[in-house]
C-alpha positions in Angstrom: 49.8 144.3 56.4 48.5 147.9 58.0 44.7 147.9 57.5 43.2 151.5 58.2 39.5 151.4 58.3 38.6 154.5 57.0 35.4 153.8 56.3 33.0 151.0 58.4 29.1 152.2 58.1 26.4 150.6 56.1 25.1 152.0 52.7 22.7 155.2 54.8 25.9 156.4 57.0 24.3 155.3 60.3 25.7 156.9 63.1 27.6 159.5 60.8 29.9 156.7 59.4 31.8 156.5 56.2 30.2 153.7 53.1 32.9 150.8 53.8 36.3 151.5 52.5 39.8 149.7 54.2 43.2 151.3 53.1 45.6 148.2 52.8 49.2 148.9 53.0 52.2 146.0 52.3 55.8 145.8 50.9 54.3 145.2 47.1 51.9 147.5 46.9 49.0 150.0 49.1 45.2 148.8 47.6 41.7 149.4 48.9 39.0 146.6 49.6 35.9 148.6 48.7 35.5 152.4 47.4 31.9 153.1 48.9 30.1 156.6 47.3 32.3 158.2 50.5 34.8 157.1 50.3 37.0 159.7 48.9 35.3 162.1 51.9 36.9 159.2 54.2 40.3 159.2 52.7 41.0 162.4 52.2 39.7 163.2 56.1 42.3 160.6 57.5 45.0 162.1 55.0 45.5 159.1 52.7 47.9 160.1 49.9 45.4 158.7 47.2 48.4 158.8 44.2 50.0 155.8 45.8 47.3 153.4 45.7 47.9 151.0 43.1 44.8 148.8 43.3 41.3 148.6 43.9 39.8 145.5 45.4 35.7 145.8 44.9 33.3 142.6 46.6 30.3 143.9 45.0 28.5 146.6 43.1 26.2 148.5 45.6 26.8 151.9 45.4 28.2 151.9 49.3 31.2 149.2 48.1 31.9 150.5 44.6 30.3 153.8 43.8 33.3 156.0 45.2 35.3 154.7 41.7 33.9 157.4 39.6 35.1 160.8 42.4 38.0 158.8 42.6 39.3 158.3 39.1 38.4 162.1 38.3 40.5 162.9 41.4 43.2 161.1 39.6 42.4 162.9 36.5 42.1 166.5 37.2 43.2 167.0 41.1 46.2 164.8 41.6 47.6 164.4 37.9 48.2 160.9 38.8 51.2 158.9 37.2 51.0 155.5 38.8 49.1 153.2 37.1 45.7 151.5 38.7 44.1 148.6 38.6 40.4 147.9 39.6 39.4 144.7 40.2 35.9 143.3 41.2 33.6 140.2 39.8 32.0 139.9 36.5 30.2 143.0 35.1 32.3 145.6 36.9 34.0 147.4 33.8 30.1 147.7 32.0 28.7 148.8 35.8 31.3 151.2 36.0 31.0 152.9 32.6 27.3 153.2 33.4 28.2 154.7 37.2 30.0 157.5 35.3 27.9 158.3 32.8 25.3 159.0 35.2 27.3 160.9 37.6 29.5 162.5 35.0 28.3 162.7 31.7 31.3 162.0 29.2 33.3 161.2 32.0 33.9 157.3 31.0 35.3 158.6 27.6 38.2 160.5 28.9 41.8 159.7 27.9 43.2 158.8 31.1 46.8 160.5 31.6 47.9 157.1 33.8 47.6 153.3 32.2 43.8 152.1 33.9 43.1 148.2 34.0 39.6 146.9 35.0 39.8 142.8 35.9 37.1 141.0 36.6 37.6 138.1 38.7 36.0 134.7 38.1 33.8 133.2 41.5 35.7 131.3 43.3 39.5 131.2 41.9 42.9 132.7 43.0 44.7 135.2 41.5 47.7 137.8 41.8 47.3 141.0 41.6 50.5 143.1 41.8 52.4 140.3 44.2 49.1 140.3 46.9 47.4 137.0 46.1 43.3 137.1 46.5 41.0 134.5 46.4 37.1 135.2 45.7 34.5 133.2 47.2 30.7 133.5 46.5 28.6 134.9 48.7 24.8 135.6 48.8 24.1 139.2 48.0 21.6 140.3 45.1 23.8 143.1 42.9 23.1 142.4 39.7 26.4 140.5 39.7 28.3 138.1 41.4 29.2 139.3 44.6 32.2 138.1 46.2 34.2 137.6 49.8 38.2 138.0 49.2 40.7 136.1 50.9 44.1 138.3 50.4 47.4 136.8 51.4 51.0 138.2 51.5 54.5 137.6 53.0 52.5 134.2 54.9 49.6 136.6 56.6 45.9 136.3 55.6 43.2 138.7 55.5 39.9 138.0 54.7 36.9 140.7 54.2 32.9 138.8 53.6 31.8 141.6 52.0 28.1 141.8 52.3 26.3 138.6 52.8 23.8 136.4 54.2 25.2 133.2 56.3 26.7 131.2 53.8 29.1 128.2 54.5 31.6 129.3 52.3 32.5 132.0 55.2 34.3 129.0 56.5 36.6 128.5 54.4 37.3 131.9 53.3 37.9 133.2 57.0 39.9 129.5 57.5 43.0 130.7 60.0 43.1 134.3 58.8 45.1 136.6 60.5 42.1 139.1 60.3 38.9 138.2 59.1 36.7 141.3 58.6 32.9 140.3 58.6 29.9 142.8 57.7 27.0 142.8 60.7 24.3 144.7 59.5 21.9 144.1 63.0 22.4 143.0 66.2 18.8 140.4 66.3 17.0 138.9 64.2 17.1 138.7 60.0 17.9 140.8 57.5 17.7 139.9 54.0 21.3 139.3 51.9 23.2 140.6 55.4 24.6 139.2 58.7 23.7 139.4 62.4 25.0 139.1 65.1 22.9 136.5 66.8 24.1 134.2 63.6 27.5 135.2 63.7 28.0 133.8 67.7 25.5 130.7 67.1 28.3 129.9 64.9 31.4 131.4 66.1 32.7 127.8 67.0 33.1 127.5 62.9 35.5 130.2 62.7 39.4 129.8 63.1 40.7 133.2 62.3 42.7 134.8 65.0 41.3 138.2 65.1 37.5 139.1 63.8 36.2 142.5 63.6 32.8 143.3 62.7 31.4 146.3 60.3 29.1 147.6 58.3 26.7 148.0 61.5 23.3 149.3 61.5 21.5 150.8 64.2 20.6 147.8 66.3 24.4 146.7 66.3 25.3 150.7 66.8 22.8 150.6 70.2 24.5 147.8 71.7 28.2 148.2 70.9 29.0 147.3 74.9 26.9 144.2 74.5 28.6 142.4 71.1 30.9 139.5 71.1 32.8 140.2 68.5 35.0 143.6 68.1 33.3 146.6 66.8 35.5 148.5 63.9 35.1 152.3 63.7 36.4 155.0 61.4 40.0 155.4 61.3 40.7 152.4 63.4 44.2 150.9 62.3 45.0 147.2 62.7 48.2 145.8 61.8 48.5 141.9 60.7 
């Protein structure tokens, strides 16, 4: 798997960063975890060929993880004539959140007769599906949205990668970062709490309960930003690429 981070800021683009948005390529299929309000900015900026993404993995419905969806199936629409079909899949409520998200964006816009086959899946907390021959596996985590909101666990050809999406500490991190390849893990601040997100004084008091081999955090605020020489764990950035 070739993950390209094109987009790794919170949901106010601290320090001039993109809403989060990775850019997953494998053998079966190219997909995105997360399509943040910016994300199509992001994508087009590292010059991401948006036709050949087949699906679109969402944690949770914040406007910085799923409120991109709207620019990007009108892109699809109207710019790119897309042919390929595309799947979006996030947790319970996501085709109703969705219809409302382009209604209020784009009037009419959730009525259109799309010219390539569109599938919105919902996944049920805590199960394991495939999606296109990439296996993920949702776990819950504990971030108000007005729906569930999930980490994934995605697995292909015998590599794991595992985003938290956003989250306080939860134990189910464990087991949902369990020997990854790559776990990704949001880190809104560097001390102290903030509510339904991670820090990174949490994350090292329990770093000893993590197995994967590589973690990279994102999704930093400006007390992580201010001390990016000082953290313990590996900073991601725009346009960083990671292979796994």
């Amino acid at each position: 798997m070739k993950v390209t981070f094109a987009g790794t800021g919170d949901a106010f683009g601290t320090g001039g960063r993109f809403n989060t948005c990775f850019h997953v390529e494998t053998a079966a299929q190219t997909f995105l975890v997360d399509c943040g309000a910016s994300s199509l900015v992001a994508l087009n900026r590292l010059n991401i060929d948006l036709a050949t993404i087949r699906t679109i993995f969402i944690t949770h419905l914040h406007g910085d993880h799923f409120g991109g969806l709207p620019f990007f199936l009108l892109d699809a629409q109207f710019v790119h004539s897309r042919e390929l079909p595309l799947t979006i899949a996030g947790p319970e409520g996501t085709g109703e959140r969705l219809r409302q998200a382009q209604e209020i964006l784009f009037a009419g816009s959730s009525k259109n007769k799309w010219k390539f086959d569109l599938d919105i899946v919902e996944m049920q907390t805590g199960t394991e599906m495939e999606v296109h021959g990439v296996s993920v596996t949702s776990f819950e985590m504990d971030h108000f949205s007005g729906a569930p909101s999930h980490a994934l666990r995605f697995k292909y050809d015998g590599k794991v990668l595992t985003y938290s999406g956003d989250t306080e500490w939860v134990d189910a991190l464990v087991p949902a970062s369990a020997n990854a390849d790559l776990f990704i893990c949001e880190c809104y601040g560097h001390t102290g709490r903030a509510p339904f997100h991670l820090d990174h004084e949490t994350l090292v008091a329990r770093r000893h309960l993590f197995t994967a081999r590589r973690i990279i955090v994102t999704h930093m605020g400006s007390t992580m930003l201010e001390n990016l020489s000082r953290l313990e764990f590996e900073p991601a950035h725009d346009g960083m690429v990671v292979d796994v």
